[in-house]
N, C-alpha and C positions, 0 to 999 in steps of 0.2 A: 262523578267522583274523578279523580287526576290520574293522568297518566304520571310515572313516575320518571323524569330523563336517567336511567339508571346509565346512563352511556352519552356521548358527544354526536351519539346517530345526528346530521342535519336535519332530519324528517320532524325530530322534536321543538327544535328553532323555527320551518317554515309553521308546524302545525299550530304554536304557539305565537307569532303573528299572525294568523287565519282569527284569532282566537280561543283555540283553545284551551282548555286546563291543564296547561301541564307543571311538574315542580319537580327542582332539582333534587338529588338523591340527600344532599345534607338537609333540607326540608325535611323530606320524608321521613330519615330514621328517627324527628324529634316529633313526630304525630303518633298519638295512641288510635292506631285505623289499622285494621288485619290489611296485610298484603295479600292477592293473588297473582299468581306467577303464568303467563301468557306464551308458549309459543309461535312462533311465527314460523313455519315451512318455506320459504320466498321462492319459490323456483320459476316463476317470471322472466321475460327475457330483459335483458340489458334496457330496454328502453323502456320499458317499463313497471323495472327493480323500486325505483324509489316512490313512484306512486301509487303504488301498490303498498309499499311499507306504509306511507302516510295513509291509504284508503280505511286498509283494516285497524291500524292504530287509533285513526278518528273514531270509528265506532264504539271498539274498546272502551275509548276514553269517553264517549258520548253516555255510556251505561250508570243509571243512577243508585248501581246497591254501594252501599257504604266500603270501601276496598281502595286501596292503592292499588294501581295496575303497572304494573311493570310488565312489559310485552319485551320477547327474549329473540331476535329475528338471529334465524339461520339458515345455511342453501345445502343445497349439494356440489361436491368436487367435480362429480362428470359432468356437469352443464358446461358446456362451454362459454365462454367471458371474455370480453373484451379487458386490454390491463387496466382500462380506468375502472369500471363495473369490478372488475376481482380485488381491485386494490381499497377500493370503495367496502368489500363485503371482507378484505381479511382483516380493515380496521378497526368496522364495527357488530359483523356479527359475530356469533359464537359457534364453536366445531359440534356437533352431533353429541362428539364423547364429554363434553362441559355439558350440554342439557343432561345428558342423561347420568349425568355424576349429580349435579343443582337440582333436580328435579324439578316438573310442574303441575298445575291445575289443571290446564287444559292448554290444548293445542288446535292452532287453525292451519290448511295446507293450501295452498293457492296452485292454480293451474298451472298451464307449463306449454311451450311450445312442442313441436313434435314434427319429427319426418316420419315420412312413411303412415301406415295404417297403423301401423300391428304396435300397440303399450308395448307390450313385453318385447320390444325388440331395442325400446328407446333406455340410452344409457342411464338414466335415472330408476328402470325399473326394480332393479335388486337393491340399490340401496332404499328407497321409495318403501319399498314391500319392510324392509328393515325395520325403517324407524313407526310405519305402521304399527307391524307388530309390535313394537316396546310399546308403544304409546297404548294398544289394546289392553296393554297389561300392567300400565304404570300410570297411567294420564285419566283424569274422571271423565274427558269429554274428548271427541275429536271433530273437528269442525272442518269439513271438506268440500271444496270450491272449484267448481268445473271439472276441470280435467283430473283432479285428485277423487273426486267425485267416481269418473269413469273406470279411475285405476283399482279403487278400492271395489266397485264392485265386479271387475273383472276377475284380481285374482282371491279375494275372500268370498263371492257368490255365484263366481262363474258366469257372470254374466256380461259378455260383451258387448260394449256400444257400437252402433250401426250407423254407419256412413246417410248420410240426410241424402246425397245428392248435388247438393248447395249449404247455403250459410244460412242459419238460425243468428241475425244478426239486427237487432235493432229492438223494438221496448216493448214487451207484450202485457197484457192485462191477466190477473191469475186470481184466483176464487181460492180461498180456504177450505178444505175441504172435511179437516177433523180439528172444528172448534172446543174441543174438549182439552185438547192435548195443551199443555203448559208453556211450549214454545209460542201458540200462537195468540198468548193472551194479552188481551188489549190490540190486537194486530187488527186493522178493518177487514171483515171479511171478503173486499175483493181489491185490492192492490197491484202496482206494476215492476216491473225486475227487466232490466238491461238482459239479452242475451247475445250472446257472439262464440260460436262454435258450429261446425262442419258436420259433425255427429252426436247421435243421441242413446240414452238407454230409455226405453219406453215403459210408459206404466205396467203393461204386462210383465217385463223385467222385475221390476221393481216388486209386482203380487206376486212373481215367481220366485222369489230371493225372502220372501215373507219381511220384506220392510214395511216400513208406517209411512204411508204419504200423506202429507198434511196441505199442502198446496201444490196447484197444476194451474196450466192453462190451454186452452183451445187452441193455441198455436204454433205455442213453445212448448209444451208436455210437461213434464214432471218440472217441478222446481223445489220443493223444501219434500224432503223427506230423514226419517230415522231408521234407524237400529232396529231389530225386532224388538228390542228392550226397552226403544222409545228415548234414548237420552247417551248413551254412550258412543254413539256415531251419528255426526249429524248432516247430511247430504243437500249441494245447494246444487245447481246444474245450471243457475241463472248466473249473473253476479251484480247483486244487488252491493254490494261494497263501492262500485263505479261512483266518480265523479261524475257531474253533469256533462261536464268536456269530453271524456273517456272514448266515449264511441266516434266522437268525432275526429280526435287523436288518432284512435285507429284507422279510422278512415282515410284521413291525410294520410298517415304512411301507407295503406295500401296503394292510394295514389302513386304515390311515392315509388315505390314500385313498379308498378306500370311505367310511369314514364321512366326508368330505365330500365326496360323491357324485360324486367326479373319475370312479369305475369303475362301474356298475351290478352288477357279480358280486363277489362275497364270494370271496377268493381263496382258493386250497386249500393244505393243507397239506404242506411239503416231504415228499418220501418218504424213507423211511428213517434219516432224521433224530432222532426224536422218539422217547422214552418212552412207551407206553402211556398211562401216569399225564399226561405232558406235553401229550399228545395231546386226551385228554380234557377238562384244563382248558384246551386255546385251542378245544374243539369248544364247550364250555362257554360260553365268554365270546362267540365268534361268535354264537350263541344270541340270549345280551344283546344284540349290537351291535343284528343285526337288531331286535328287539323295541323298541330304544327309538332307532332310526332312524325307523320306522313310524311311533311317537309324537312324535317330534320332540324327545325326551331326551336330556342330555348321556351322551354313553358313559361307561362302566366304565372304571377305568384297567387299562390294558394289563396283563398277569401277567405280568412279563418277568419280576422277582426267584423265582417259583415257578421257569421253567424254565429260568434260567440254570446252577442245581448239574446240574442233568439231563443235560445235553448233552456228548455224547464228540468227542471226535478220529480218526477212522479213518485218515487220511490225511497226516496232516504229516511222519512218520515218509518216506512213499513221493515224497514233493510235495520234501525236503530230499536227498533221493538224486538223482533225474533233474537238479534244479539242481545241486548237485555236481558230476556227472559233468558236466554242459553246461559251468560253470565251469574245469573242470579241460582240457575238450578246448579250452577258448579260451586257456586259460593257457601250453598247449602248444605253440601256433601263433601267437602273435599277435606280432606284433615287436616292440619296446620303443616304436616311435613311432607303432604304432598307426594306422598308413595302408597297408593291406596291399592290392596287387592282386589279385583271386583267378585262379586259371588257368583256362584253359577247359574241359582237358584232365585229367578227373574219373576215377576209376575209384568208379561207384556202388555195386559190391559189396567196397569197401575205405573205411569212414567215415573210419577211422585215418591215409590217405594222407596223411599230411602234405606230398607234393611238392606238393599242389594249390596250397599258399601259398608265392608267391615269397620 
């Protein structure tokens, strides 16, 4: 079903050259098709911001229940921004207090850059915790992505994520683990999800905090998990939303980096990611960086046109199913004006209970 351009966002022009569905807002109010109402959390860095709006919008819009999607992106004030990146977000997103005047369905929160160790010391944490809270109490679903992931269950479960060591960065393979649960239906029981983060909350965390884990993996740990309630909070720690490019973007600018000497370590290469062939030529070019860092030489330019043909997709296929069914379970529940109380009185081994919503 369509995304709706409710706004002159760009993200909805390039996503509708890619192909896909999207339709202007005077379309839309002449179709008899329920609206759901989409938040967008964006707190991604600058370089990042618009591909990420386009990431999660395409799936939105890839979901097949009957609905016009209108997805509503907004950031926070204490991120800091570049003036093109701010001026970009004061044209077309909206302020906290219009969401939460407009109300929505549901809400998704994207990760977030960070100094230091410690969530709670980063200036997004008190307003973060903020719009949480409202959304606990006003929103049918919250849909939580890396590092929102770590925030929520830091100051809602107490549970703090643990420094890896190193970087959880590149594709790992993940088994379904509670085929019953409603998110992961129709989903193959063992699929792959992009990871890229420094720390983790571990399964034990997760059975300590009495969440529902519905998929892990062997190398990467926890990736889909919920709510004790099964459906009101829903936890990714992968980020299967990534383009095909994504990781390799990332990569380049860590590059990037290094060669002007922001990092002292020459970063390694995603795992499982890469071609052989692919592999070689950016072991190859690393080579060059170093050599004519040492001498004080302008680098090589980057081989991105070499490994852009290279690069597969393992996971959009599994990444457009669990959004679907999240979609669908909020479509089911959510009442037309979008201000739903939740009840208190849950049954955790019934996700489907629809009595939970008044």
């Amino acid at each position: 079903m369509p995304l709706v351009a409710n706004t002159k966002l760009p993200s909805f022009a390039r996503l509708q050259k890619e192909g896909e569905t999207v339709i202007d807002g005077d379309r839309a109010i002449h179709q008899d098709i329920r609206e759901l109402h989409i938040g967008l959390l964006n707190m991604m860095p600058d370089t990042a911001l618009e591909a990420t709006e386009r990431q999660f919008f395409r799936l939105v819009g890839e979901s097949n229940q009957i609905a016009q999607f209108y997805v509503h992106p907004f950031s926070l004030k204490e991120l800091s921004r570049t003036p093109e990146t701010q001026a970009h977000i004061d044209q077309y997103y909206k302020t906290f207090e219009q969401i939460k005047e407009e109300g929505l369905d549901a809400l998704i929160i994207t990760g977030a850059n960070v100094t230091g160790t410690e969530l709670s010391e980063q200036p997004f944490w008190d307003p973060l915790i903020e719009i949480i809270n409202w959304a606990y109490e006003n929103v049918t679903s919250i849909l939580c992505s890396c590092l929102a992931t770590h925030a929520v269950l830091e100051f809602r479960y107490r549970q703090k994520r643990i420094p890896l060591g190193g970087k959880c960065w590149g594709v790992y393979p993940h088994k379904v683990v509670d085929q019953r649960h409603p998110l992961v239906t129709g989903v193959n029981t063992r699929f792959d999800v992009p990871h890229s983060r420094f720390n983790e909350v571990y399964r034990y965390q997760f059975e300590e905090a009495g969440l529902r884990i519905l998929a892990e993996s062997d190398e990467a740990g926890v990736h889909l998990a919920t709510s004790e309630d099964g459906f009101r909070i829903v936890f990714f720690q992968g980020h299967p939303e990534y383009d095909s490019i994504s990781l390799l973007k990332e990569y380049k600018r860590e590059v990037g980096r290094y060669i002007r000497s922001e990092i002292n370590v020459y970063p390694p290469l995603p795992e499982n990611y890469l071609s052989l062939r692919s592999s070689a030529i950016l072991e190859e070019y690393r080579d060059r960086i170093i050599v004519n860092r040492v001498k004080g030489q302008e680098p090589p330019e980057f081989p991105e046109d070499l490994i852009l043909p290279t690069l597969d997709n393992t996971w959009h296929d599994s990444a457009e199913a669990v959004i679907n069914n999240w979609i669908g379970n909020v479509y089911q529940v959510t009442h037309i004006d979008r201000r739903i109380p939740f009840k208190d009185s849950v049954d955790p081994a019934d996700p489907l209970d629809l009595n939970r919503y008044s």
